[in-house]
N, CA, C and O atoms as CSV, one atom per row, in Angstrom:
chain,resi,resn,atom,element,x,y,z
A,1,UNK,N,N,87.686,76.865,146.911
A,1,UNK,CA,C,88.084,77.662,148.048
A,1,UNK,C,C,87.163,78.876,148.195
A,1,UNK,O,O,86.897,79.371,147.100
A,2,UNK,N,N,86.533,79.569,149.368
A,2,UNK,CA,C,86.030,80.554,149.538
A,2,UNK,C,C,87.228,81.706,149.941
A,2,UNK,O,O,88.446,81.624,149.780
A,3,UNK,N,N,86.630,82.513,150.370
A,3,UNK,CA,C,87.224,84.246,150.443
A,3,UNK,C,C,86.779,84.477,151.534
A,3,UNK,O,O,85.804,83.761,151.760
A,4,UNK,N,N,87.049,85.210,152.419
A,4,UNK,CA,C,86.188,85.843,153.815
A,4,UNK,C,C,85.953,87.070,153.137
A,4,UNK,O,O,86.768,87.177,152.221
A,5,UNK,N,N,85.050,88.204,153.213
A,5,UNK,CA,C,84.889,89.100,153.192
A,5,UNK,C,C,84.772,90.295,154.316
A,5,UNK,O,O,84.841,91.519,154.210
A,6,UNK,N,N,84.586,89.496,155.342
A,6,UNK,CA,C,84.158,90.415,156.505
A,6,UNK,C,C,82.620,89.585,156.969
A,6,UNK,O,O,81.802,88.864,156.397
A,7,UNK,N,N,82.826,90.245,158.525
A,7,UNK,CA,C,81.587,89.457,159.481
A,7,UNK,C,C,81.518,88.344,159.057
A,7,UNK,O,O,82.661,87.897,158.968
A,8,UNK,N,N,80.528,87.391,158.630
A,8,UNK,CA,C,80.217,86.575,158.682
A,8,UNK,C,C,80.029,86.125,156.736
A,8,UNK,O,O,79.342,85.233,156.238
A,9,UNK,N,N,80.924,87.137,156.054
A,9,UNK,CA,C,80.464,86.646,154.347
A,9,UNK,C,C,81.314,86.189,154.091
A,9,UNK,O,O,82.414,86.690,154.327
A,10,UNK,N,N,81.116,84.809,153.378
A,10,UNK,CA,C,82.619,84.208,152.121
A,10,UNK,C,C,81.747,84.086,151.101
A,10,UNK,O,O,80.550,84.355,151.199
A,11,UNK,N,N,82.331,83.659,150.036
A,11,UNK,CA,C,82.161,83.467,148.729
A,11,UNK,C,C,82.925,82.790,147.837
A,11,UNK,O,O,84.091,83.162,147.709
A,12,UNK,N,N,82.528,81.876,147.190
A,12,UNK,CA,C,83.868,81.075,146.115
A,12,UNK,C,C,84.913,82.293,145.557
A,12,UNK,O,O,84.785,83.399,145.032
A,13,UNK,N,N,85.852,81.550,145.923
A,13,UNK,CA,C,86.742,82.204,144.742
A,13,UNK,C,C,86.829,82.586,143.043
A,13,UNK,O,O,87.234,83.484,142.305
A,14,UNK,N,N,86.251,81.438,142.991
A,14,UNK,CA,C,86.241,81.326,141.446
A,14,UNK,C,C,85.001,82.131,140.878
A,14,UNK,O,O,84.921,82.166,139.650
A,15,UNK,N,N,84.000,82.799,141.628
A,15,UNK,CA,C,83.178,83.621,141.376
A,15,UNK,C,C,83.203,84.906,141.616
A,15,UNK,O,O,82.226,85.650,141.534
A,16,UNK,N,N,84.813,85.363,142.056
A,16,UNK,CA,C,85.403,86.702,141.861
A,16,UNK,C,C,85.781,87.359,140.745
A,16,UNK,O,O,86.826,86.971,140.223
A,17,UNK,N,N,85.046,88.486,140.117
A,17,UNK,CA,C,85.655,88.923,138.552
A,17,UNK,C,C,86.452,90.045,139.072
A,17,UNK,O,O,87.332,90.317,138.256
A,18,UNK,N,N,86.492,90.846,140.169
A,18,UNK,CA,C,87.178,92.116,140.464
A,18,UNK,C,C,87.505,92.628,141.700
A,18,UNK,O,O,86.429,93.025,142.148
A,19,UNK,N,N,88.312,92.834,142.457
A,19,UNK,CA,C,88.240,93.378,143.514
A,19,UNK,C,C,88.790,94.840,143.348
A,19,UNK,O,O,89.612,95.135,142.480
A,20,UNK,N,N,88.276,95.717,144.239
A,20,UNK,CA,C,88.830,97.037,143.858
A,20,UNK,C,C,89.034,98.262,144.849
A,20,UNK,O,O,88.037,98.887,145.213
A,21,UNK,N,N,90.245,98.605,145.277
A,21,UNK,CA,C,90.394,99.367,146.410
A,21,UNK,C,C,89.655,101.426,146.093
A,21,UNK,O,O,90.014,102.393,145.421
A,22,UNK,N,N,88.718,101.160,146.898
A,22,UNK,CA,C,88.001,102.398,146.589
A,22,UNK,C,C,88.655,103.734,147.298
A,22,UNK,O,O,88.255,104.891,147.429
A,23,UNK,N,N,89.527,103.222,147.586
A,23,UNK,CA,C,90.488,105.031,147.921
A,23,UNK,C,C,91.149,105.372,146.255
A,23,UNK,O,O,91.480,106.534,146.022
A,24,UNK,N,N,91.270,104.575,145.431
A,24,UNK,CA,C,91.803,104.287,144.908
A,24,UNK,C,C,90.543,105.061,143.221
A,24,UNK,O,O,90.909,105.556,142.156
A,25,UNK,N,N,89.509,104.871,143.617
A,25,UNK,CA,C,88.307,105.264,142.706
A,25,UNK,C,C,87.816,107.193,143.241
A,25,UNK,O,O,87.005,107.911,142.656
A,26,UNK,N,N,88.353,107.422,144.048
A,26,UNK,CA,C,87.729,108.597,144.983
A,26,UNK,C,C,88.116,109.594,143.811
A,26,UNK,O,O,87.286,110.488,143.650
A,27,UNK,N,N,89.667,109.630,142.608
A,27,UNK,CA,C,89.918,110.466,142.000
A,27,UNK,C,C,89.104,110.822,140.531
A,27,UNK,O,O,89.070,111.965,140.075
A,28,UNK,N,N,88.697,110.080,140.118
A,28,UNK,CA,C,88.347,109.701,138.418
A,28,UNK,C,C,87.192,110.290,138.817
A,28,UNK,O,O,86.677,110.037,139.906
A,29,UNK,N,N,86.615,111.264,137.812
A,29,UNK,CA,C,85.122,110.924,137.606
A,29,UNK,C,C,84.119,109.509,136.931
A,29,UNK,O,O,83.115,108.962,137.389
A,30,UNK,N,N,84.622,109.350,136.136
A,30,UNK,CA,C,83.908,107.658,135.873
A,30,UNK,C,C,83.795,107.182,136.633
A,30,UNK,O,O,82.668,106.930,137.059
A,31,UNK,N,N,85.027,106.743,137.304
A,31,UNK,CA,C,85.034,105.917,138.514
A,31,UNK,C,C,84.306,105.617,139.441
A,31,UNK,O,O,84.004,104.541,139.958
A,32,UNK,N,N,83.933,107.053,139.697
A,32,UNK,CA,C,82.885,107.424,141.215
A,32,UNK,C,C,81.006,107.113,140.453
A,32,UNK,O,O,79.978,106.635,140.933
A,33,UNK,N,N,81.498,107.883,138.646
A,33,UNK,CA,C,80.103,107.743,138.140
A,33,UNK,C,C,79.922,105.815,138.607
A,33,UNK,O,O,79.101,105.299,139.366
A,34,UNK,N,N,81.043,105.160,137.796
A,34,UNK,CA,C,80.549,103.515,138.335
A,34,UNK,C,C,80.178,102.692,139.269
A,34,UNK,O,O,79.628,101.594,139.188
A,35,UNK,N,N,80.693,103.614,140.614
A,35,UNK,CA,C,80.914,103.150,142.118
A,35,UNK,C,C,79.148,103.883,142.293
A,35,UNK,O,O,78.253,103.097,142.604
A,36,UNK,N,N,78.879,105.044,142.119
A,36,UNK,CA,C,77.274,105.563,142.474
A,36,UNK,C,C,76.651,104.421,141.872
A,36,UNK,O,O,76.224,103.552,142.632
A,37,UNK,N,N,76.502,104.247,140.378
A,37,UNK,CA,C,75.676,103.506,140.055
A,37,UNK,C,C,75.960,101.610,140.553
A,37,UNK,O,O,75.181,100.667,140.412
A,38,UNK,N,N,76.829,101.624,140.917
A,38,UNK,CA,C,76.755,100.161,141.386
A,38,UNK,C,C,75.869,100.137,142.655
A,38,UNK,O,O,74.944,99.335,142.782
A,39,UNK,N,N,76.339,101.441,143.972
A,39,UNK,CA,C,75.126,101.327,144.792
A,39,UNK,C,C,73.737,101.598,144.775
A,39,UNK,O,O,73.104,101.261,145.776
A,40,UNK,N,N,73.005,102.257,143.634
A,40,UNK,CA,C,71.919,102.004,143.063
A,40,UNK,C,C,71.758,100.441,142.681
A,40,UNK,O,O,70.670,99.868,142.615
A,41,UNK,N,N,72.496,100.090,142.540
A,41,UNK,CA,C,71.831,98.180,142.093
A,41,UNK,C,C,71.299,97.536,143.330
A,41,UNK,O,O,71.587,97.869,144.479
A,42,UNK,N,N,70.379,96.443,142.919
A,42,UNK,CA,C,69.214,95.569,143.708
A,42,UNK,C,C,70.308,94.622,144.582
A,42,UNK,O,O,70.054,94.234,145.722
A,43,UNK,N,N,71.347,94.365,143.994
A,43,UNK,CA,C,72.446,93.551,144.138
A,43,UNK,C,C,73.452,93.617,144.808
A,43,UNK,O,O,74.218,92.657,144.901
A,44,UNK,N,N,73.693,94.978,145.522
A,44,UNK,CA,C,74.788,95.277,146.397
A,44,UNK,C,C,74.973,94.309,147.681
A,44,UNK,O,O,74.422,93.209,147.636
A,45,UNK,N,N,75.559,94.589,148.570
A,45,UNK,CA,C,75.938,93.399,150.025
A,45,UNK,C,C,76.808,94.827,150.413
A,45,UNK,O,O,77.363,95.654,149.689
A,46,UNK,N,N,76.674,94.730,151.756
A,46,UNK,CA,C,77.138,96.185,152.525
A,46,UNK,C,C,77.586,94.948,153.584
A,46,UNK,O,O,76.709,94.241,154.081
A,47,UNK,N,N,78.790,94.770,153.846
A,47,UNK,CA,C,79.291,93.826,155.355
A,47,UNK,C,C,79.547,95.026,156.364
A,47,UNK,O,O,79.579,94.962,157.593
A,48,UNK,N,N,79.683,95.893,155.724
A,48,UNK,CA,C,80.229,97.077,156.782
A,48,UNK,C,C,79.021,97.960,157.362
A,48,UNK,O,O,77.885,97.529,157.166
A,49,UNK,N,N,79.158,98.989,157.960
A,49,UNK,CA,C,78.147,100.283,157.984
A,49,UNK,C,C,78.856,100.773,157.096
A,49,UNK,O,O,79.975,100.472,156.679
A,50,UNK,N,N,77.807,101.914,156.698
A,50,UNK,CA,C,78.147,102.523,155.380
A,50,UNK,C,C,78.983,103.531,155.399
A,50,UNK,O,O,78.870,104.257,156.387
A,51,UNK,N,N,79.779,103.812,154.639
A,51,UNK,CA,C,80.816,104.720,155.224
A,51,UNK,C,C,82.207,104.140,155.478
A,51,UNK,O,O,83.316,104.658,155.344
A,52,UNK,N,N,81.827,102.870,155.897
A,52,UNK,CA,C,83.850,102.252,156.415
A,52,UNK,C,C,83.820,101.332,155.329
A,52,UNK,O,O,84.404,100.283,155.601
A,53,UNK,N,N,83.276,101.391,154.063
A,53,UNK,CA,C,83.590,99.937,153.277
A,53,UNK,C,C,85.241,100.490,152.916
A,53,UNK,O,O,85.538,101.528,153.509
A,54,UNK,N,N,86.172,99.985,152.140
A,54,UNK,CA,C,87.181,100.056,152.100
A,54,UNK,C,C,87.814,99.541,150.006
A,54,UNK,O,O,88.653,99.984,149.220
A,55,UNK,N,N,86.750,98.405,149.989
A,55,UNK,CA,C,86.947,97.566,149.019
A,55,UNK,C,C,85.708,97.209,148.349
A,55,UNK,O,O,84.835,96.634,149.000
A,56,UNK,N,N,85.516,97.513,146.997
A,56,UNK,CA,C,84.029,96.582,146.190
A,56,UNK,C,C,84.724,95.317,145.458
A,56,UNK,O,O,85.725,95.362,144.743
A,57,UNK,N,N,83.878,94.056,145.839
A,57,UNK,CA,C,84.524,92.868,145.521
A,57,UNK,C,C,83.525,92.764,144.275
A,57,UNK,O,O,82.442,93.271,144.566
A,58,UNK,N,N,83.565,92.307,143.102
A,58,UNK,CA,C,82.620,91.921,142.167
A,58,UNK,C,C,82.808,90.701,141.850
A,58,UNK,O,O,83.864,90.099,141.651
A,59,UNK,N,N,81.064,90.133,141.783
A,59,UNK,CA,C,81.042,88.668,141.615
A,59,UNK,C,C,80.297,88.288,140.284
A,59,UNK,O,O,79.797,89.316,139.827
A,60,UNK,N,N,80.095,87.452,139.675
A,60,UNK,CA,C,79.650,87.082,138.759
A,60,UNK,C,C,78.063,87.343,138.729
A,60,UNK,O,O,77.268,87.589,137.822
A,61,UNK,N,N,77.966,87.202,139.938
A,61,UNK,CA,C,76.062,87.980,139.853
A,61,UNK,C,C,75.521,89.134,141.610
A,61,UNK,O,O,74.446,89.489,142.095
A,62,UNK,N,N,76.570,89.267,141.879
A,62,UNK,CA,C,76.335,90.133,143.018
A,62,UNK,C,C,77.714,91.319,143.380
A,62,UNK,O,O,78.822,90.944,142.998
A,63,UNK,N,N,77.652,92.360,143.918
A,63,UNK,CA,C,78.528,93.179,144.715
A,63,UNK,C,C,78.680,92.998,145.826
A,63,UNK,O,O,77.597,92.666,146.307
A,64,UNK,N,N,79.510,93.027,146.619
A,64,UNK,CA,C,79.914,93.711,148.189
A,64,UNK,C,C,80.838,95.013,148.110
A,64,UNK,O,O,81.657,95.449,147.302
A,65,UNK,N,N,80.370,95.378,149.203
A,65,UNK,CA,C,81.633,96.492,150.029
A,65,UNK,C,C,81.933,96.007,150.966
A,65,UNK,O,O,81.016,95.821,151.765
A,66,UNK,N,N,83.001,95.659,151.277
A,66,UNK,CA,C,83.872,94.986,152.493
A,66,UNK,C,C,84.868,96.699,153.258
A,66,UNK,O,O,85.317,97.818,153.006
A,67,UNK,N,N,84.653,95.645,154.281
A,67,UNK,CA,C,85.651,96.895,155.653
A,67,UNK,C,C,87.064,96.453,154.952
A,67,UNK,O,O,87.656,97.514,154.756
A,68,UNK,N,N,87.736,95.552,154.565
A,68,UNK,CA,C,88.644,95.424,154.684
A,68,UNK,C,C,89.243,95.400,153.320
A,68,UNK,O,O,88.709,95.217,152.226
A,69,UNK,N,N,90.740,95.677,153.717
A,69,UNK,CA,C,91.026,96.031,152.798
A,69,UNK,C,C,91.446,95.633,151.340
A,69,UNK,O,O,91.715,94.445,151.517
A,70,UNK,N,N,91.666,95.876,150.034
A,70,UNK,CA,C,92.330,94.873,148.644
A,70,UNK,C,C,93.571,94.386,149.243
A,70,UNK,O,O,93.417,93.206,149.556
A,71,UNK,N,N,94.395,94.691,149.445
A,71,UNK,CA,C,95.399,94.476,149.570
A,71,UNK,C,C,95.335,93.036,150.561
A,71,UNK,O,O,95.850,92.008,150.122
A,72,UNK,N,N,94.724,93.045,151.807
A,72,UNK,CA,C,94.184,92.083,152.647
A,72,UNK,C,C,93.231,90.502,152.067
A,72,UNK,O,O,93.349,89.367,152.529
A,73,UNK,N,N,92.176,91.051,150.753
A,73,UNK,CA,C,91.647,90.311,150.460
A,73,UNK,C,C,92.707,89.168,149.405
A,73,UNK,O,O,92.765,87.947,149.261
A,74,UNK,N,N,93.397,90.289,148.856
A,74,UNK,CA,C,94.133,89.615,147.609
A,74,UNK,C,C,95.248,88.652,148.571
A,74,UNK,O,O,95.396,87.496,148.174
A,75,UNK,N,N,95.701,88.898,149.286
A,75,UNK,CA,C,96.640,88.095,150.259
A,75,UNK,C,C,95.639,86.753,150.792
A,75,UNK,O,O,95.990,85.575,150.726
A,76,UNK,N,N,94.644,87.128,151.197
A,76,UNK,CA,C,94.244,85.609,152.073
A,76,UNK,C,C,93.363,85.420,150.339
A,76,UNK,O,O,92.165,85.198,150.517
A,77,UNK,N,N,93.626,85.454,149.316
A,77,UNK,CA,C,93.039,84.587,148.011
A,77,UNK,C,C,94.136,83.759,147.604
A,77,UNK,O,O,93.988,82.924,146.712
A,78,UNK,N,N,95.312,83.947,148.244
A,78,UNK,CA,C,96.397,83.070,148.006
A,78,UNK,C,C,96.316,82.372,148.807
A,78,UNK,O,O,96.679,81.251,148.451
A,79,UNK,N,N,95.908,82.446,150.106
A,79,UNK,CA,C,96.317,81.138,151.244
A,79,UNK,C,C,96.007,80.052,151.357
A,79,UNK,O,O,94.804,79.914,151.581
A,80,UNK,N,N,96.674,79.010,151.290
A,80,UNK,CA,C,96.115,77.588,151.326
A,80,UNK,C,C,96.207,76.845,153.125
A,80,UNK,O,O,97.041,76.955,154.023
A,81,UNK,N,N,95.145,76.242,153.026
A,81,UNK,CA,C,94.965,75.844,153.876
A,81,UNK,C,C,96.410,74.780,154.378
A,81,UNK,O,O,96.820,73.928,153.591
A,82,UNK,N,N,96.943,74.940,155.498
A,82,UNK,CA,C,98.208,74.163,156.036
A,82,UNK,C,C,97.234,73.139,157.027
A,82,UNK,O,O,96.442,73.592,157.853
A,83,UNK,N,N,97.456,71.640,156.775
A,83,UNK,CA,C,97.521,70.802,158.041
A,83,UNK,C,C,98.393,70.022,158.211
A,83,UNK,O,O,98.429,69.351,159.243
């Protein structure tokens, strides 16, 4: 099964190690130290403009920041397809 991420990105499921609501990182210092240095990596994916990401999804060999939100992603990682 894939994931939508926003615009036009999916990604297997099974190559999700983390999703993580970044209102949620804004307090910690580590946190923010981990979130800077993740956007220093070669590896990031920005679906959004910068500024409205909402969520960093971590994959087994890449990042995104998605517009939308954990709470949103973790819900459609349950949905099965109905026909």
């Amino acid at each position: 099964m894939y994931l939508h991420l926003g615009s036009d990105v999916l990604i297997k499921k099974d190559k999700i190690v983390a999703i993580i609501d970044l209102e949620t990182t804004k307090e910690g210092k580590t946190s923010k130290k981990i979130i800077n240095d993740i956007k220093d990596n070669k590896k990031v994916n920005y679906i959004s403009e910068l500024g409205k990401e909402k969520t960093l999804i971590i994959t087994s060999s890449e990042y995104y920041f998605s517009p939308i939100s954990s709470i949103t992603l973790f819900k459609r990682s349950f949905f099965k397809n109905r026909v």
